[in-house]
C-alpha positions in Angstrom: -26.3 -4.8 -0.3 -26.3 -7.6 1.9 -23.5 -8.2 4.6 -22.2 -10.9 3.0 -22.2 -8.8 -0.6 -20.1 -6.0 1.5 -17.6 -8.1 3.0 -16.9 -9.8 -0.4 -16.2 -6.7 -1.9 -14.3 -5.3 0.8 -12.1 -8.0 1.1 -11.5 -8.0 -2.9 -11.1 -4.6 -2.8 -8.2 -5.1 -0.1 -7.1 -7.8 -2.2 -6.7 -5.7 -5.4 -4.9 -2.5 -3.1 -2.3 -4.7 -1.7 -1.7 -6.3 -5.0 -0.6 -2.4 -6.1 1.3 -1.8 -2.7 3.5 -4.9 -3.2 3.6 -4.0 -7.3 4.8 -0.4 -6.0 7.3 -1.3 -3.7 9.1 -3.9 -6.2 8.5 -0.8 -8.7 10.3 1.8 -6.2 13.7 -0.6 -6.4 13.0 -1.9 -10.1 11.8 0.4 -12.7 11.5 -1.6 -15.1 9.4 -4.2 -13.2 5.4 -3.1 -12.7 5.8 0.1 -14.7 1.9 0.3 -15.6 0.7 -2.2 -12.9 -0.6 0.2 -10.8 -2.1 2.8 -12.5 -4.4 0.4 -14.8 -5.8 -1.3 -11.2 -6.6 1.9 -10.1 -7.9 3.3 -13.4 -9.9 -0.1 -13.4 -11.0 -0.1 -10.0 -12.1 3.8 -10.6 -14.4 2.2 -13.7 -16.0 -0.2 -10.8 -17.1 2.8 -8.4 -18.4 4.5 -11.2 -20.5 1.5 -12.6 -21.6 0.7 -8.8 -23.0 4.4 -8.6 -24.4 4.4 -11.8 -26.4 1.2 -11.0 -27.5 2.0 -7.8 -28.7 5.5 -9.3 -30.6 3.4 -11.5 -32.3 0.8 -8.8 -33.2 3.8 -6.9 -35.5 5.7 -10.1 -36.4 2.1 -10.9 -38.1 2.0 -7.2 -39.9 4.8 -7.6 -41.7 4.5 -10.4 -45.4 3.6 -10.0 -45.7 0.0 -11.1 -49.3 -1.7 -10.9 -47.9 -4.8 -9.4 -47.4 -2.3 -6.1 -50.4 -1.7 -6.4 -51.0 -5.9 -5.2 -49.0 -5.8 -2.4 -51.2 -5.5 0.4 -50.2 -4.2 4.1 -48.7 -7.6 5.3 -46.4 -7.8 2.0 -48.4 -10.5 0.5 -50.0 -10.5 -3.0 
């Protein structure tokens, strides 16, 4: 992941969490305002971390395997 990549997500990630602090607070004085808000971002952003883990799981097994192509690359990188 690329800097640019993290700070994206970070910042969308901040995004989404304040969304459910504000969403909370309104809940905490209103009931009946935001009642499942909450809970379905978090269950949603829980479905993100898992997918994230699952895929970097996978690009790591994917790197190991022996491909012939590696077999190209010479010292320098090049083909």
């Amino acid at each position: 992941m690329t800097y640019a990549q993290h700070m994206r997500f970070a910042l969308w990630l901040a995004v989404k969490t304040f969304g459910c602090t504000l969403a909370s607070l309104v809940h905490a004085f209103f009931p009946f305002f935001f009642v499942t808000h909450t809970s379905k971002t978090i269950g949603n952003l829980n479905n993100v971390f898992i997918n994230r883990n699952i895929i970097a799981k996978h690009h790591k097994k994917v790197k190991q395997i022996d491909c012939p192509v590696n077999n190209l690359i010479t010292s320098e990188g090049r083909f």
